[in-house]
Legacy VTK file of the C-alpha trace (Angstrom):
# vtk DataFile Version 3.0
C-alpha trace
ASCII
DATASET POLYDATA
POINTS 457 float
-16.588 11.214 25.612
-16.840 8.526 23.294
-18.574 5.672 25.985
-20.888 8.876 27.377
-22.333 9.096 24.420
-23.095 5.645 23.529
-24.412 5.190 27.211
-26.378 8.647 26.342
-28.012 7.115 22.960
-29.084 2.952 23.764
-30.800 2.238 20.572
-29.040 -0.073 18.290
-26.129 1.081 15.703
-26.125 0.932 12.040
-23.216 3.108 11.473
-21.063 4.561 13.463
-18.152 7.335 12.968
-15.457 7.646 15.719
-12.590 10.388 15.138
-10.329 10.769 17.912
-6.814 12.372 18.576
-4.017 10.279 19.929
-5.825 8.160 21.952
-4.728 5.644 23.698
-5.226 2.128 23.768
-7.007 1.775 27.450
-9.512 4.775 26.455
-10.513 2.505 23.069
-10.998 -0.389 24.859
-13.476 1.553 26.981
-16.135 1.774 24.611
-15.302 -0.652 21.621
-17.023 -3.771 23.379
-19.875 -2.025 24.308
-20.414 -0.384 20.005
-19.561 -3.782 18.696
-22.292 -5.545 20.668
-24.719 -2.960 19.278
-23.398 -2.308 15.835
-25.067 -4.023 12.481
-23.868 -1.895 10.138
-20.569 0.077 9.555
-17.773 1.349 11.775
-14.758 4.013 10.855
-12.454 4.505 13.771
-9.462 7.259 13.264
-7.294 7.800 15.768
-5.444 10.687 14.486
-1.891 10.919 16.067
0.791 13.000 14.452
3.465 12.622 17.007
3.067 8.870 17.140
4.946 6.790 14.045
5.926 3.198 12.625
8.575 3.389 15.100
6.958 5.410 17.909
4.254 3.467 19.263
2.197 2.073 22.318
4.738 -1.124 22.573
3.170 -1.835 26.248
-0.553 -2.042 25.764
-2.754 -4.200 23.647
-6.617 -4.098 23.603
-8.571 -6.537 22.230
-10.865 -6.373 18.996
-14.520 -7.333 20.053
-15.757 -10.237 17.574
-18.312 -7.813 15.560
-20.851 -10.786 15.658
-23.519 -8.404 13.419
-21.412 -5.543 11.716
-20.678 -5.432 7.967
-17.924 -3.223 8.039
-15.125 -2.400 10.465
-12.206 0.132 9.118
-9.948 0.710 12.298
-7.338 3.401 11.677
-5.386 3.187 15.053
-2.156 5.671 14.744
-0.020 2.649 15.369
-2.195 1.548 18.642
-1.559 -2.429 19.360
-4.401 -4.569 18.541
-4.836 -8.199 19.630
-6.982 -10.611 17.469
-9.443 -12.719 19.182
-8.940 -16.066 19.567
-12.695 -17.129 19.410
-15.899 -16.088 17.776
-17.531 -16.057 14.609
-17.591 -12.153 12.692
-21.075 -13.252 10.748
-22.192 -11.208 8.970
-18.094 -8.649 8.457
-17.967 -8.566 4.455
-15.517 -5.764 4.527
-12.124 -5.150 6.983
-9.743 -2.251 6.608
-6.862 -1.776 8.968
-4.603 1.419 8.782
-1.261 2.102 10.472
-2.025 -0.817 13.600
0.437 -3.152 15.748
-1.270 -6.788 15.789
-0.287 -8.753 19.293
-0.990 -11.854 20.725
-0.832 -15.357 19.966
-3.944 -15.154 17.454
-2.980 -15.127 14.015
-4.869 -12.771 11.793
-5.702 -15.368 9.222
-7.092 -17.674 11.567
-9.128 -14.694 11.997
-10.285 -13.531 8.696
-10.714 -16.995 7.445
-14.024 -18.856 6.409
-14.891 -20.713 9.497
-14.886 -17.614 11.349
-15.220 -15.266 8.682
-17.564 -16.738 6.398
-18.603 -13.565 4.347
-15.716 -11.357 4.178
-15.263 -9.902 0.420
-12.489 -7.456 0.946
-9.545 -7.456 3.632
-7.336 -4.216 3.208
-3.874 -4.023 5.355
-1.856 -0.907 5.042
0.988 -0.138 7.352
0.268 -2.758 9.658
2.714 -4.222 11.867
2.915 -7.886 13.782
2.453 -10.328 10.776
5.344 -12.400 9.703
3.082 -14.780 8.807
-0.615 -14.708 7.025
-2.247 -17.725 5.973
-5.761 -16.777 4.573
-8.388 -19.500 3.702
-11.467 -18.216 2.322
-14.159 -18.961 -0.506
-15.828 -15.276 0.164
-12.915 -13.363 0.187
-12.837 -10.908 -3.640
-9.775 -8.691 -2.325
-7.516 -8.873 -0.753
-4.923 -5.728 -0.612
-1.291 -5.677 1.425
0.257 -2.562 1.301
3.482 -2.065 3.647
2.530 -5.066 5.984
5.895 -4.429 8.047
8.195 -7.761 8.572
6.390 -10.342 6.568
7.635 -13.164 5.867
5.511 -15.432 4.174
2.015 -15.013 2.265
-0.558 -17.964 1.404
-3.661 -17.716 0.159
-6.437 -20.174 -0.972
-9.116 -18.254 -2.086
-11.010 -19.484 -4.875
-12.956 -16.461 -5.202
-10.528 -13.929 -5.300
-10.527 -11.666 -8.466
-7.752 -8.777 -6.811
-4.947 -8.626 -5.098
-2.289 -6.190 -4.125
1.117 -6.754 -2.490
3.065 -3.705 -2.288
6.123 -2.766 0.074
5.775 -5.651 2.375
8.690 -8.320 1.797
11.296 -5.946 0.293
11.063 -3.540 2.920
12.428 -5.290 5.703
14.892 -7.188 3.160
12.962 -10.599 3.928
13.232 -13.228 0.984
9.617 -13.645 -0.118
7.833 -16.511 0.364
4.291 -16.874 -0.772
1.794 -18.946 -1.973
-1.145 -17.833 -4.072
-3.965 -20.114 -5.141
-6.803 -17.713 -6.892
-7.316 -19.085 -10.076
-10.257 -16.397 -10.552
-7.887 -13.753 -10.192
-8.897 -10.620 -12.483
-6.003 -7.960 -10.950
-2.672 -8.505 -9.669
-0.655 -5.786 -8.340
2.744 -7.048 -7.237
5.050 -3.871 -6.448
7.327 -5.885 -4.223
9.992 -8.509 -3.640
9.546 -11.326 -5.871
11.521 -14.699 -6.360
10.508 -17.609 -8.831
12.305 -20.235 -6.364
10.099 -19.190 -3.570
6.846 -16.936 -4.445
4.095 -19.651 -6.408
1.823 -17.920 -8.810
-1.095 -20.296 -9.226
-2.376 -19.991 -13.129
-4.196 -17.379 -13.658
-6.206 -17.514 -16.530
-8.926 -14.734 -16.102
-6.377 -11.858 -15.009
-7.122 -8.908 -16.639
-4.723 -6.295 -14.877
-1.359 -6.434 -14.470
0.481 -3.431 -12.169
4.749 -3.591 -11.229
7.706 -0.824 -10.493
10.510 -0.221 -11.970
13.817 1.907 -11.178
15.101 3.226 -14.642
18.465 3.953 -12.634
20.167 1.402 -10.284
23.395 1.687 -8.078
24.954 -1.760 -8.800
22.881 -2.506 -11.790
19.533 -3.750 -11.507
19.171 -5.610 -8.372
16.564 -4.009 -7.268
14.567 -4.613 -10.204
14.697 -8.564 -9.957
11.115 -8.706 -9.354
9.445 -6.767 -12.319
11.967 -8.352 -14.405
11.275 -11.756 -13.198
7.251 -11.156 -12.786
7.157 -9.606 -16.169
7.299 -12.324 -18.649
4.909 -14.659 -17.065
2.203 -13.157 -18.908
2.251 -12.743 -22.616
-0.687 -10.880 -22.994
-2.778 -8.422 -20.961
-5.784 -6.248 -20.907
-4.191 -3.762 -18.993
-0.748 -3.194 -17.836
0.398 -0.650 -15.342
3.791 0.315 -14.847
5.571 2.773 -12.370
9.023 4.321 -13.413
10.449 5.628 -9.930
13.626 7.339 -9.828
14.558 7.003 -6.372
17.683 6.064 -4.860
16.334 4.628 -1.710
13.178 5.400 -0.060
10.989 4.320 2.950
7.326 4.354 2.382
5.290 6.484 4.587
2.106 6.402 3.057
0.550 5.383 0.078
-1.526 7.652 -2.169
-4.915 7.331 -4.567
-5.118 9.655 -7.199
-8.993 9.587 -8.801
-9.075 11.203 -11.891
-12.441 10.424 -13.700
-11.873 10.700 -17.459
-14.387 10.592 -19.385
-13.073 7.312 -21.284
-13.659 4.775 -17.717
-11.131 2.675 -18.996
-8.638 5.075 -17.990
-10.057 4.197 -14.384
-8.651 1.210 -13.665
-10.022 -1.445 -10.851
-12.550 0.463 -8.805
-12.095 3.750 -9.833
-7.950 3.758 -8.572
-5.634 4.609 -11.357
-2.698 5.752 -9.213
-1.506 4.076 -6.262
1.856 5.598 -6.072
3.944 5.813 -2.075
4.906 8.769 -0.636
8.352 8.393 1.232
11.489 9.785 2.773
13.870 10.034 0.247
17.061 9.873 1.607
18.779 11.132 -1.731
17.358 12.230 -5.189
20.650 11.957 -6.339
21.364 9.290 -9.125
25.244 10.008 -9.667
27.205 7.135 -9.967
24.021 4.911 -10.657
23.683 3.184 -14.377
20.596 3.162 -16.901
19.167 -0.248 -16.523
16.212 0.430 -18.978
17.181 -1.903 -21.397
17.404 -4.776 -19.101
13.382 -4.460 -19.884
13.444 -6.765 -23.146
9.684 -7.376 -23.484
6.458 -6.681 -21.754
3.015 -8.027 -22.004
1.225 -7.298 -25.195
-1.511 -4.912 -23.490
-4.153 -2.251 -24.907
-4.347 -0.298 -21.988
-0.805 0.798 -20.747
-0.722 3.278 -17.621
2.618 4.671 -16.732
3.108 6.549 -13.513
6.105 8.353 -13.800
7.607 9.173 -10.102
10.958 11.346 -11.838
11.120 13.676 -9.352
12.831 16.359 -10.781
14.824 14.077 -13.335
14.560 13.688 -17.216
12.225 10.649 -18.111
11.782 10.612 -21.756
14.179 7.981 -22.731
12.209 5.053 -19.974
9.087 6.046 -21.104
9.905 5.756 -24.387
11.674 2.124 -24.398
8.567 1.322 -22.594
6.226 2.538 -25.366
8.751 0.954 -27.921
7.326 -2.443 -26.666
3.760 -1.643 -26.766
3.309 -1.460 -30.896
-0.580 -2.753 -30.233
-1.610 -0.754 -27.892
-4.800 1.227 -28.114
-5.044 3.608 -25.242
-2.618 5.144 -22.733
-2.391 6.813 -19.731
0.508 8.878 -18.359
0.784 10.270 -14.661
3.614 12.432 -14.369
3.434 13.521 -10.849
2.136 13.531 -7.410
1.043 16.446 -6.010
3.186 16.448 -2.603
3.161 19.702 -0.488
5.505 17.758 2.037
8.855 18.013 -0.209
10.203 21.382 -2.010
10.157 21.528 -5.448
13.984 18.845 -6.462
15.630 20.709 -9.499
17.913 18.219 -11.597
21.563 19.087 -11.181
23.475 20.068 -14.648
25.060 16.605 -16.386
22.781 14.128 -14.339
22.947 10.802 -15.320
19.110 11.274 -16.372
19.540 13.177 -18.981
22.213 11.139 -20.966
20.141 8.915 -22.879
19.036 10.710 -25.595
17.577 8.143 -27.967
13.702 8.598 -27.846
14.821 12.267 -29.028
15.105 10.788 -32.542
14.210 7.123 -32.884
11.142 6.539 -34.619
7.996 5.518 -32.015
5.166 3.683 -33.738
1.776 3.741 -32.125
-0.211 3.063 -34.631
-3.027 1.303 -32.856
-3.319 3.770 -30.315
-6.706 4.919 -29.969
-6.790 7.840 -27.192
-4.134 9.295 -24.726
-4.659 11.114 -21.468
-1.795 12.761 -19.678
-2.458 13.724 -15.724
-0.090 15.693 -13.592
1.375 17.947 -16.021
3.320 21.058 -14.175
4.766 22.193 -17.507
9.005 21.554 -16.938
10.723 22.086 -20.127
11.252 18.247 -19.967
7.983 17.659 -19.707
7.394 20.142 -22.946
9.643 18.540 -25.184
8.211 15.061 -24.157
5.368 15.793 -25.275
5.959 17.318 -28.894
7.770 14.733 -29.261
5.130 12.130 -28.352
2.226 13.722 -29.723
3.939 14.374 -33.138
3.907 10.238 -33.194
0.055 9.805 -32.928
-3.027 11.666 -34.092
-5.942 10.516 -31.495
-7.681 12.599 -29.277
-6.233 13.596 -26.477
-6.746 14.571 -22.584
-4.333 17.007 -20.101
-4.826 17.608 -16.806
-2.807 20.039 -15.542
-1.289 19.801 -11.799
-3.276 21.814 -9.370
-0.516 23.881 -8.316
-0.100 25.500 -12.092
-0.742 28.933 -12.167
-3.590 29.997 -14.347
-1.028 31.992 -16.616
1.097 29.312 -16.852
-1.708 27.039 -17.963
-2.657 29.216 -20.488
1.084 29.747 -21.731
0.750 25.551 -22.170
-1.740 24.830 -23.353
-1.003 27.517 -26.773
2.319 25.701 -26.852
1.174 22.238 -26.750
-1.534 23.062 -29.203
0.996 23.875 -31.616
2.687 20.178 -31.374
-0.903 18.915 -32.710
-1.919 17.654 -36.043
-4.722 19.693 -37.096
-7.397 16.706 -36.814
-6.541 16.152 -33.378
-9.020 16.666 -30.554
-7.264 18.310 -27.301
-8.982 19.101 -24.129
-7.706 20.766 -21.233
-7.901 19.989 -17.397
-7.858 21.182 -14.372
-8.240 20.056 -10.526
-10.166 23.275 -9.112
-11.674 23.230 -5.665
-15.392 23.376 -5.293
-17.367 26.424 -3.716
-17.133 25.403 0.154
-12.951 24.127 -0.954
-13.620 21.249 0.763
-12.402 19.075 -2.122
-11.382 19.418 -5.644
-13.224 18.574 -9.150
-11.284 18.098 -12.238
-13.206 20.587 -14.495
-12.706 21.075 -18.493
-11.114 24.336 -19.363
-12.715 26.490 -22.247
-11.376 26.406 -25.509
LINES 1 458
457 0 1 2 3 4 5 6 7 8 9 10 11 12 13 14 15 16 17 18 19 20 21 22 23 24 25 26 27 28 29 30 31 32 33 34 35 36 37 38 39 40 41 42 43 44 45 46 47 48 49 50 51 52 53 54 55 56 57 58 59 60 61 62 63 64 65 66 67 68 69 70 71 72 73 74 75 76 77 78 79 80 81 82 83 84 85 86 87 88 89 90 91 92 93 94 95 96 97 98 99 100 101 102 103 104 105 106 107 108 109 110 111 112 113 114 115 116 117 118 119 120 121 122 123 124 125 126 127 128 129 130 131 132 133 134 135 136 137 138 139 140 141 142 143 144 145 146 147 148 149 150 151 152 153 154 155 156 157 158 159 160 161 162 163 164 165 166 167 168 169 170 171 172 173 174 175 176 177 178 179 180 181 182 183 184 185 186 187 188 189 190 191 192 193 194 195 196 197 198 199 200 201 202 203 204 205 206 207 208 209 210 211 212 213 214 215 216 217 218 219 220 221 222 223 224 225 226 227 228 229 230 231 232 233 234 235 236 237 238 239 240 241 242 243 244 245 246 247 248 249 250 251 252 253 254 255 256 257 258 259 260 261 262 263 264 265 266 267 268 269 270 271 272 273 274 275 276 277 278 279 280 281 282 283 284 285 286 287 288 289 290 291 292 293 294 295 296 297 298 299 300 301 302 303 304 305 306 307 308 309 310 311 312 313 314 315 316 317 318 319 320 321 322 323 324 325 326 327 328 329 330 331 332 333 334 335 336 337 338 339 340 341 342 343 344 345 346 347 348 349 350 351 352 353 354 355 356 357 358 359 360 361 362 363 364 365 366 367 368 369 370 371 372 373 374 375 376 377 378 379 380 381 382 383 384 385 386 387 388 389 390 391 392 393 394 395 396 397 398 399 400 401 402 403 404 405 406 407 408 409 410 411 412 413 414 415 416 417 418 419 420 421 422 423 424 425 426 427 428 429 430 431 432 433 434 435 436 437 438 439 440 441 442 443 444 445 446 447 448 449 450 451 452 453 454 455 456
């Protein structure tokens, strides 16, 4: 259908739109040479294909990616279809490549590809769930971002890219157990997001001195103390000071990452936003276990952070008690002038987790009654909010330690009576002078989407 309807319509492309379900490789290959000769604008391709995974996938056939000599933007989202990189041609004019959930084969590497000889005015390269690269070496003096997110079985990372003011790394080294090895020369870096394996010896930070934004993970509980938080606790005190620091408290035992989602919430404060308009980039997995029995508090191993103003924490509890990590966190942060909590993810996927009686979480007990001084903060926004009793006493006990205005957006799947029931008991944790405003994510007329709209007084 596809090919008859380019054969149908000969005039040249300037953006084209290609949904498809669970097609297979020899059917793309059909018609992608003949768009990308005639494209000079944009192309999305989604190949929906729910019975086809990371493991599951067209092992056997490879087609090739036409060299888009005149297109600006190529997103390719191939349900795990195998792709092979050309080994020749010049993409001219490509300033922006996305690909989602694809297996790259053949002997070209992809940064040969996406280089500056042959890509001389790419801006932003986005990989998520990709498979094939072990190894990416990326030379480019166009190249502004560059975002890795669950790049399956990599092995090593370098970068030259004078240019680049973001980057992202998230899921790719630690989830195949591979010791990291990376290089990274952007000395115009502006945003570094490093949720991932990360070893002094082996991954080279060039300086940075423009970086802005600083994001990391951390596990609050760890089986075999803190292992797996090597990386946040080594990345952590390279950087003394920080615009904006962003910090995800996950209490997971083990998980795989599935997919990763983005969670816009436009406040009317943008510096809540974060880099282009993302403040939540949090993974959506299979969680073997929720259960943290047996595993020890490893909090404290956290003995300084960067002096920030902005602090976001996305708080990923599910189910369990998080005051006590938040609040070590926001013990470090005595100059900090706005923050941003995320509670949860709305995820219709997995029932509702209920904490068992005597968890582990719930033993620290500290930030019930040690004294929290924020008295630089300048605004707070909470996002997420379902209203759990933990969540209730978190916040009287948070918002009896400033007196700033203040934003809540409730989760969309809190009933309207429950919202109201909140929102008269968290207005009664307020100092008079404070300013409180209410949220919620309702869907629009046609409920094709939903809008974050401000609840009446």
């Amino acid at each position: 259908p596809v090919a008859a309807a380019l054969a149908a319509h000969d005039a040249a492309l300037r953006s084209l739109h290609v949904g498809v379900l669970d097609a297979a490789a020899e059917s793309v290959a059909a018609w992608l040479p003949a768009a990308a000769s005639r494209l000079s604008g944009r192309l999305v391709l989604e190949n929906r294909a729910p019975g086809r995974n990371e493991d599951k996938g067209d092992e056997m056939c490879a087609f090739d990616l036409p060299c888009f000599e005149r297109a600006t933007a190529v997103s390719l989202d191939l349900g795990f279809l195998a792709l092979a990189v050309p080994a020749a041609g010049v993409f001219a004019r490509l300033a922006e490549l996305s690909l989602f959930r694809v297996r790259i084969r053949g002997p070209c590497k992809l940064g040969d590809a996406v280089s500056s000889p042959r890509c001389p005015c790419l801006q932003k390269l986005i990989a998520h769930f990709t498979q094939g690269l072990s190894d990416i070496t990326i030379h480019s003096e166009s190249l502004l971002l560059i975002e890795l997110w669950k790049v399956c079985g990599l092995k090593q990372l370098t970068v030259v890219a004078p240019a680049l003011e973001e980057l992202s790394v998230m899921f790719c080294f630690s989830d195949a157990g591979n010791q990291p090895v990376a290089d990274i020369s952007a000395p115009r870096l502006k945003s570094l997001q490093w949720c991932d394996a990360y070893d002094p010896s082996s991954v080279h930070l060039c300086k940075m001195e423009h970086l802005q934004s600083l994001s990391t993970c951390f596990y609050p509980f760890a089986h075999g103390g803190s292992s797996h938080n090597s990386a946040s606790l080594n990345l952590l005190p390279l950087f003394k000071v920080i615009e904006s620091l962003s910090l995800m408290l996950s209490y997971r035992k083990h998980v795989r990452p599935e997919r990763i989602i983005l969670i816009m919430v436009p406040f009317e404060n943008e510096k809540f936003i974060g880099d282009q308009g993302r403040i939540i980039l949090i993974p959506t997995a299979r969680i073997r276990t929720r259960d943290i029995s047996g595993f020890q508090y490893v909090m404290e191993d956290i003995t300084m952070l960067p002096e920030a103003t902005l602090l976001r924490v996305m708080v990923v509890d599910r189910g369990h008690a998080f005051g006590d990590s938040l609040f070590h966190v926001l013990k470090m942060c005595k100059g900090l002038r706005s923050l941003f909590l995320a509670l949860h993810v709305p995820d219709d996927l997995e029932a509702q987790y209920v904490c068992p009686p005597g968890c582990a979480c719930d033993q620290p007990t500290n930030w019930k009654t040690e004294e929290l001084a924020l008295n630089c903060l300048q605004e707070l926004a909470i996002a997420g909010m379902k209203g759990t009793d933990h969540e209730v006493a978190v916040m009287k006990r948070l918002f009896s330690c400033v007196m700033v205005p203040i934003e809540i957006t409730f989760n969309c799947s809190v009933s309207e009576s429950k919202v109201r029931e909140l929102r008269q008991t968290l207005s009664t944790f307020c100092k008079s002078e404070t300013s409180l405003k209410f949220y919620k994510f309702l869907k629009n007329e046609s409920g094709s989407k939903w809008i974050r709209c401000l609840l009446a007084p």
